[in-house]
Phi, psi and omega in degrees: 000321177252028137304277200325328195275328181277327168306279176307008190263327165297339216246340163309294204260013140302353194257327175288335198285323192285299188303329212276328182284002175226060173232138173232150174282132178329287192302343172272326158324251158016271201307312194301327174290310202284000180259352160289325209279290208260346147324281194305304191297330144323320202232041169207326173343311199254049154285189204250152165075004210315298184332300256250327193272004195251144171278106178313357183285288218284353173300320179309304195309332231266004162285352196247000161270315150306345180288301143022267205307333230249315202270193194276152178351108171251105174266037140291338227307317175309334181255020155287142198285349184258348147321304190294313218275342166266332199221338189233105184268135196244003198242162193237098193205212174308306171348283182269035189222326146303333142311311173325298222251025161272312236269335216221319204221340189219032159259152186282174171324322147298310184293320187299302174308335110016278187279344243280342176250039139316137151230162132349063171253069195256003158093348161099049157280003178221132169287171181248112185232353172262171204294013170256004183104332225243201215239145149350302174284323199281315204294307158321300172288332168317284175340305177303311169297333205244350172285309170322330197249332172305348183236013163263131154275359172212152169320144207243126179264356176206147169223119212255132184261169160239123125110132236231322185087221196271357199094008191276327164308298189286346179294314182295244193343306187285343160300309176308301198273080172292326199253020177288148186239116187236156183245111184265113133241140164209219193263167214268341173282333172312305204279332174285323182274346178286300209296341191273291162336302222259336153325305181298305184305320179227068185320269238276021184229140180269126179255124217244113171265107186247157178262326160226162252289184180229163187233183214266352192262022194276178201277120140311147171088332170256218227220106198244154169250110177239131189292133172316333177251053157232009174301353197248359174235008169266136168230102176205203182229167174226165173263346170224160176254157173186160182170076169304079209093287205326303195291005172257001193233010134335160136250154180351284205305327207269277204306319186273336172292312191292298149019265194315316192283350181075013190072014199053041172026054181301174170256355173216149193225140171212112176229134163249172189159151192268150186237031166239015169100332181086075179304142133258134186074336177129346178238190202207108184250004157253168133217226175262172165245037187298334173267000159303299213272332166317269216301308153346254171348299206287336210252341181224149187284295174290129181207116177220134187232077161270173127335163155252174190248034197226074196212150151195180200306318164273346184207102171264142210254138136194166193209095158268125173267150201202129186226123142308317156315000000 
């Protein structure tokens, strides 16, 4: 008996030694992102076509997310105003009262069980404002996730995100999936605040930054980031596809590669996205995208295509499922 009690007592505090080394301070993150952060920007600075991978809205935004990256540790940041106005919803309203109440009443059994020991663990970088504990934004990606698992029949072992936010969707997915390996691609001010995010959040997951494309041998289980302009030389399959907004919020060009790519031949595709461009101003600041949901259609059999319940007259919704299988 007091063999067994010194084992397990050794075995307590290799587990605290292990957690306390692989915890880092907010501010050694930080640096350590903005030294990824201007690597990746060396070394893509001279591609050919750079212009091409960009929307002129995020050429603007992605100068005031450098400012961002470039100044000192903020552990606010999510409430820096050009973040919150791209990635992060803060409102408590219909919106997230339609969510509540998928979330809480019309999943199946499987899926509850799935979530049902989900938590917040975003370190209180948000506030908690639904009746589910958790933040607004979070309320949202749960909603995203549990819409994917109402339509997988098995636990997903890779998941390719296209355009990433801040990183909360995949936090929330390696909480359902712990043994899932998911692939963010997106722009390199994305990829810095993901690496930042998700570093702080989940110390016990490898958060992976690559400078060049990945192959089908890339490390399970973590979580890797790749600059959108190595998409076209990565190659592997997924078992989902997913892109919430981003890809409707590409450009033509951006939107024809993943195309070209065949979706990485996910076996389930989830895209929500706006389809009338969102006027602002009198003008059109996405664009359009009808051969995305084409191209949906041509390449998978199962298929529903709504509203989104993120709709009003001026800025139309929709959330498609595309299933092979």
């Amino acid at each position: 008996m007091f063999m067994h009690n010194c084992r397990k007592y050794i075995f307590l505090i290799m587990c605290l030694i292990t957690s306390a080394a692989n915890t880092q301070s907010f501010e050694t993150i930080w640096f350590d992102m903005q030294s990824k952060y201007n690597n990746l920007k060396n070394k893509f600075s001279t591609l050919r076509d750079l212009d091409k991978y960009s929307t002129d809205y995020w050429k603007t935004t992605a100068k005031n997310f450098d400012n961002l990256i470039q100044g000192v540790p903020d552990i606010n940041f999510l409430n820096n105003y050009n973040v919150g106005e791209a990635m992060v919803r803060t409102d408590y309203c219909r919106i997230q009262k339609f969510e509540e109440c998928y979330l809480e009443n019309c999943l199946s059994d499987k899926t509850k069980s799935i979530i049902k020991n989900f938590k917040d663990n975003d370190k209180d970088l948000l506030q908690k404002k639904s009746t589910l504990n958790c933040s607004s934004s979070t309320l949202g990606h749960l909603f995203y996730a549990s819409k994917v698992s109402e339509n997988l029949n098995i636990s997903p072992k890779t998941i390719v995100e296209f355009g990433g936010g801040y990183g909360n969707l995949s936090h929330v997915f390696k909480q359902i999936y712990p043994e899932v390996t998911i692939i963010i691609f997106d722009l390199l001010e994305s990829i810095a605040l993901q690496y930042l995010f998700l570093k702080y959040t989940n110390p016990n997951i490898d958060i992976i930054v690559h400078g060049s494309p990945i192959q089908d041998d890339l490390q399970k289980n973590a979580i890797h980031l790749v600059p959108i302009y190595l998409l076209n030389e990565c190659s592997f399959t997924t078992d989902l596809f997913i892109s919430t907004f981003a890809i409707t919020e590409s450009s033509n060009f951006v939107q024809n590669l993943v195309i070209q790519k065949h979706f990485f031949n996910a076996n389930l595709i989830y895209v929500v996205g706006q389809l009338n461009g969102w006027k602002e101003a009198g003008h059109r600041w996405m664009t359009d995208h009808q051969n995305l949901i084409s191209a949906i259609r041509n390449n998978y059999k199962k298929i529903q295509c709504n509203p989104y319940h993120i709709f009003e007259e001026n800025h139309k919704s929709y959330e498609m499922i595309a299933i092979k299988n």
